[in-house]
N, C-alpha and C positions, 0 to 999 in steps of 0.2 A: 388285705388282711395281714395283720402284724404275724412274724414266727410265734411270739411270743403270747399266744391264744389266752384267755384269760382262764384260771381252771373253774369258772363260776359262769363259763358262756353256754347256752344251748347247745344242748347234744347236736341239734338239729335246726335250721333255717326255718320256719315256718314257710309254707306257700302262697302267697299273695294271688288275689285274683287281678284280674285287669279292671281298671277303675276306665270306664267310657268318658272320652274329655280330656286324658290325661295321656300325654306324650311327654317321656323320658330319652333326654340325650346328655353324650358325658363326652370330654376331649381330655388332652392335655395340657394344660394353660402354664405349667412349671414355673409354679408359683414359689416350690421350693426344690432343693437339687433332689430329686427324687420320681424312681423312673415307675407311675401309677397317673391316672386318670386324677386332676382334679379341679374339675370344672363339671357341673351339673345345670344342664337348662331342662327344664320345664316347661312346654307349651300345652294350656289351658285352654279350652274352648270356648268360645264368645259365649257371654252371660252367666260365667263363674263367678259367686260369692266366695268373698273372703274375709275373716276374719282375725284379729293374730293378739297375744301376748308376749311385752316385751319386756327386758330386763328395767329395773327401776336403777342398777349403777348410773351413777352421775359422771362417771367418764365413758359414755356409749359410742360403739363404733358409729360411723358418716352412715352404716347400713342400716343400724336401728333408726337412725332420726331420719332415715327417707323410710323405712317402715310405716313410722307412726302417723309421716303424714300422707302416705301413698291408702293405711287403710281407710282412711276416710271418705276414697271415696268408692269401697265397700266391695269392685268389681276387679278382676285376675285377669291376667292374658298370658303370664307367665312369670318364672319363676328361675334366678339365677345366684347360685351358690359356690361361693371359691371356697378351696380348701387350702391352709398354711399360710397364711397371710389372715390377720384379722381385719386389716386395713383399720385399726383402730387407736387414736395417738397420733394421726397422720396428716393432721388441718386440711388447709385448703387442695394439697396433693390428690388425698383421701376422697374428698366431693369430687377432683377431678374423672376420678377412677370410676367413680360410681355412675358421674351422667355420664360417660363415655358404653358403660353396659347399659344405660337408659335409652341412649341413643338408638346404638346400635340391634337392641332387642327390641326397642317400640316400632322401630322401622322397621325390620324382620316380618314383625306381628302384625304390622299395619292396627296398630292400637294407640292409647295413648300412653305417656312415659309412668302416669300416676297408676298404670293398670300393670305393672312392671314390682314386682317385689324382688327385694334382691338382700344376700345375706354374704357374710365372711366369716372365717374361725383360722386360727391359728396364732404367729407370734404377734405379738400388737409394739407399735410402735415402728411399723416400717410400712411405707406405700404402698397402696396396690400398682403396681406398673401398670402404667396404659395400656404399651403396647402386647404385652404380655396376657392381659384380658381379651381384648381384640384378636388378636389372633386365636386366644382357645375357644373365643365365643364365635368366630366364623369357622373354626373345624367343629364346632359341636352343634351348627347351625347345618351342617350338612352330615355329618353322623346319622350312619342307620339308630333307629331307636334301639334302647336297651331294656336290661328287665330291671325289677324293683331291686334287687340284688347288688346287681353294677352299681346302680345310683344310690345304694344305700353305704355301698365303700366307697363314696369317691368324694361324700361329703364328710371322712373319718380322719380323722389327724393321730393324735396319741391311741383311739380306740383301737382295740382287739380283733375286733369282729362286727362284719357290717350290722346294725339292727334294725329290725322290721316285727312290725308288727299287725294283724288284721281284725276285724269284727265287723260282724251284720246287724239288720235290725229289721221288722217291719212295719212296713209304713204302707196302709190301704192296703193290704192282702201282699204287697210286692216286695221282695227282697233287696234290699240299698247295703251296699258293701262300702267299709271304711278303711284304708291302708292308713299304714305311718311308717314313717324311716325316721330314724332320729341317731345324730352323735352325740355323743359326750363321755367323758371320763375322767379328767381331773377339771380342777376349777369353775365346781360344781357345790353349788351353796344355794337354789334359784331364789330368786323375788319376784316370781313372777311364772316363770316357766325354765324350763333348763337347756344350755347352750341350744343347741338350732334341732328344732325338729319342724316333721313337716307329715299333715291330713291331707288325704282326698277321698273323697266321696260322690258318691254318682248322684248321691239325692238332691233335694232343691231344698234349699236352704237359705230363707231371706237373710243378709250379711249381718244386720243388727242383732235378728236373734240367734244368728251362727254365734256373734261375739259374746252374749248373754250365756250359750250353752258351754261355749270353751273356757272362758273364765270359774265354770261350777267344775268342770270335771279337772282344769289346773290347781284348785286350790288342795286335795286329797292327793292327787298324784305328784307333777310336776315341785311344788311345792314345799313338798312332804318326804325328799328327798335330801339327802350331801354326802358328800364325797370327803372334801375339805375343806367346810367354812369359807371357801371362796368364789363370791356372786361375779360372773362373767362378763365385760364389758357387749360382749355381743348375743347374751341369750336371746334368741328366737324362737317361737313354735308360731306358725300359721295352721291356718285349718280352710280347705280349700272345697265349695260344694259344685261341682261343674252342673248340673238339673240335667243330667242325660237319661236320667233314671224313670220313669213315667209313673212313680209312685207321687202319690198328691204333692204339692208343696207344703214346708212348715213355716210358720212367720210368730206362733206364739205357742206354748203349752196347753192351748186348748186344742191344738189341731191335733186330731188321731194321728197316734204314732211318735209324735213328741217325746214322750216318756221314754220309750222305746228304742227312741235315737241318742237321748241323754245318756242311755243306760250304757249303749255303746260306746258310744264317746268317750265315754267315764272309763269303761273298759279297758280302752285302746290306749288309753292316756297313763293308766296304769300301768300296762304292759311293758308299754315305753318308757315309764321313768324305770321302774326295774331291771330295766335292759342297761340302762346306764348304771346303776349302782353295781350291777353284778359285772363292767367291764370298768367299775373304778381303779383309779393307777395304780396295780400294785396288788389288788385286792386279794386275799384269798380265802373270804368270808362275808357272807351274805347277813346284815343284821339286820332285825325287825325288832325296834323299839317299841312298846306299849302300854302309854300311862292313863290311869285311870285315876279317879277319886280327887282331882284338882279341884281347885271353885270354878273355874271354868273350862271351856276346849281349849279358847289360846293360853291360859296360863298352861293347860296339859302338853298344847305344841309348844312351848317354851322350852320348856322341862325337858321334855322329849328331843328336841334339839340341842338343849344344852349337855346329853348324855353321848347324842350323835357324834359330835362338834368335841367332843372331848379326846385328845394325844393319850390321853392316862388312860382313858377306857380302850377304845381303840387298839391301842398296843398294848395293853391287856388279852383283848380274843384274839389278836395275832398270833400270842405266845399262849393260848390256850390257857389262859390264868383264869380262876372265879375268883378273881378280888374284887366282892362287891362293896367294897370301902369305895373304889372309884367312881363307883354311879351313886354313891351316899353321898360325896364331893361333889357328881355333876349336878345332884338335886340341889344341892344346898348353897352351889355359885349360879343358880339359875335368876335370881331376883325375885321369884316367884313364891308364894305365899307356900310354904310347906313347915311341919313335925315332927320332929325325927323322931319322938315317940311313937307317932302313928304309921309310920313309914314303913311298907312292907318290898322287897326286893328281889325275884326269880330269875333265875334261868332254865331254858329248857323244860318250864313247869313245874321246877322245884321250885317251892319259897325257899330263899336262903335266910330270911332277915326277918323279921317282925316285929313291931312296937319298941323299934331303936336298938334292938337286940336280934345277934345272935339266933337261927333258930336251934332250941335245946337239941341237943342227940342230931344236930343237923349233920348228914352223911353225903360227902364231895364228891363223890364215886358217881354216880350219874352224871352231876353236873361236871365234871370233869371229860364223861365220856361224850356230850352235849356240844362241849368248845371244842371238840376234837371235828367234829363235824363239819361240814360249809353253810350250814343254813342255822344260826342261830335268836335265840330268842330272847329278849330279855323283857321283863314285867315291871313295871312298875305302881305300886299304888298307895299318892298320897294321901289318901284316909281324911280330906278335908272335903267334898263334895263331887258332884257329878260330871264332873271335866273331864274326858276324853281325847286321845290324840295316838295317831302311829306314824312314825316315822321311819324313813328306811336310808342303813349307810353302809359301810365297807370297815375293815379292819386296815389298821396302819402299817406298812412294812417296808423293809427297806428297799425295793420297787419302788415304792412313790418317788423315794429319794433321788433313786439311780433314775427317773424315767425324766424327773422335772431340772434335774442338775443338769444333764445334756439335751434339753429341749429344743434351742435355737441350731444345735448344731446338726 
């Protein structure tokens, strides 16, 4: 855990239960000069589905593109994650590094290499070392197990504070429990999902429509999140169902309890992209974007991101400014169908702005005492149709600066 806690992290850790199926180990692989755990394995138990969303970047690390063809064939046996090294930018070196954790993990598992997922974050553009993986993946191959906690710091780089998160659901009268851990904190923009998170669940879950349910509850959450306009070479989120759980299986939304599990999911998905915006680089403000009255939802999520995604807004609520001039500019360089006659503008629940104007006798004094705040609000509504969209970001400050200028070092 960084000294430097985010002041927008939970008071408190949540309590994870124990997911049946799922064994957590952590070493030291020193990957960067830096005296913490970071190397996380994974062992899943035979007949775990899995399913995963990965970044759409067209410079992807060697670990995405053994991701995307490793889920195909829908089945886990475990799960290996380095921390500070992206291994991404690193050609043919980069694959080496990777079948050598393939290797040496399927052989562990006695499985095969395609049952093998495997993930990096950190600086991109330097190798994974061979031997430096081998050797933290034979101390973490004999590592007492840990708790969700440990493995939740051990896959953190620039983050704050480990993040987890949990949710239930029933399915056939029985209780199925959902963990997450996930990093991330700057170079955070997803297309997809956001830097590397990671699901277990005890329920039984056929991998196709695992994949079907993860993509509905990424597109609100994961998604619908940024930091800094910047989509990650190696974003990951998988979602992993081990069936230890004796509640029915699911294979399509007609089976009882479907619903039920989506609802969760969607939850936890939540949770967890939240966890990331509130330990963005630097942050010292929690934003909730919310447009309404677009022509449609994606012109709303345009919109809505193009306010996110905005330096002028941004460090605006940093310095506790209501200059909604600036989110009248992020609407208006959005490309997006909007009025600035009809264009209405709030914070904190106040309208500031209405029909391209001013509001008359409008009084700053609330919304002033609003941005003072950590948890702010801003409204939008384009007054052209039914389009909806929320989006969630951080305020810009000179943290970001100070965090990403010394990164490699």
């Amino acid at each position: 855990m960084s000294d430097n806690l985010s002041p927008l992290a939970p008071a408190q850790s949540p309590t994870l239960p124990d997911i049946a199926g799922v064994t957590c180990r952590i070493a030291r692989a020193q990957y960067k000069e830096w005296d913490r755990c970071d190397l996380t394995f994974i062992e899943l138990s035979a007949g775990t589905s899995v399913a995963g969303v990965l970044t759409q970047s067209k410079c992807p690390s060697t670990e995405v593109e053994w991701c995307r063809k490793a889920l195909q064939n829908g089945n886990a046996r475990g799960l290996v994650v380095n921390a500070g090294n992206a291994n991404a930018f690193t050609g043919a070196r980069g694959m080496e590094a990777v079948q050598r954790i393939l290797s040496l993990t399927s052989e562990h598992l006695d499985c095969h290499e395609e049952e093998i997922l495997v993930s990096s974050t950190g600086v991109i553009g330097v190798p994974l070392p061979k031997d430096r993986a081998e050797a933290g993946l034979k101390s973490a191959f004999m590592a007492e197990p840990c708790n969700w906690e440990d493995a939740a710091a051990t896959i953190m780089t620039t983050d704050t504070f480990p993040k987890m998160a949990t949710a239930s659901a029933i399915i056939g009268g029985q209780t199925v429990h959902l963990n997450g851990i996930i990093k991330g904190s700057g170079m955070i923009a997803p297309d997809m999902a956001t830097m590397l998170g990671y699901i277990f669940t005890d329920a039984t879950v056929e991998a196709g429509f695992l994949q079907e349910m993860l993509r509905a509850a990424t597109a609100p959450s994961f998604n619908c999140i940024t930091v800094d306009s910047d989509t990650s070479t190696s974003d990951t989120v998988l979602a992993f169902a081990t069936g230890q759980n004796t509640a029915p299986a699911l294979a399509s939304f007609d089976d009882d309890g479907a619903d039920a599990f989506q609802a969760a999911l969607s939850d936890l998905c939540m949770q967890m992209a939240h966890l990331v915006v509130r330990d963005g680089e630097g942050a010292s403000k929690f934003i909730e974007i919310a447009v309404v009255g677009a022509e449609s939802n994606d012109s709303a999520k345009r919109i809505a991101l193009s306010i996110a995604n905005s330096p002028l807004v941004k460090t605006a609520i940093a310095g506790e400014d209501a200059n909604w001039g600036r989110v009248v500019m992020a609407v208006g360089k959005a490309g997006e169908p909007a009025d600035r006659d009809r264009l209405a503008i709030g914070f904190g629940g106040v309208t500031v702005a209405r029909d391209g104007l001013v509001v008359p006798d409008y009084d700053e004094t609330p919304v002033t005492a609003h941005l003072k705040g950590s948890e702010i609000d801003i409204a939008v509504d384009i007054g052209l149709g039914k389009g909806h969209a929320t989006v969630w970001t951080c305020d810009l400050t000179h943290g970001y600066i100070a965090i990403n200028a010394d990164y490699r070092s």
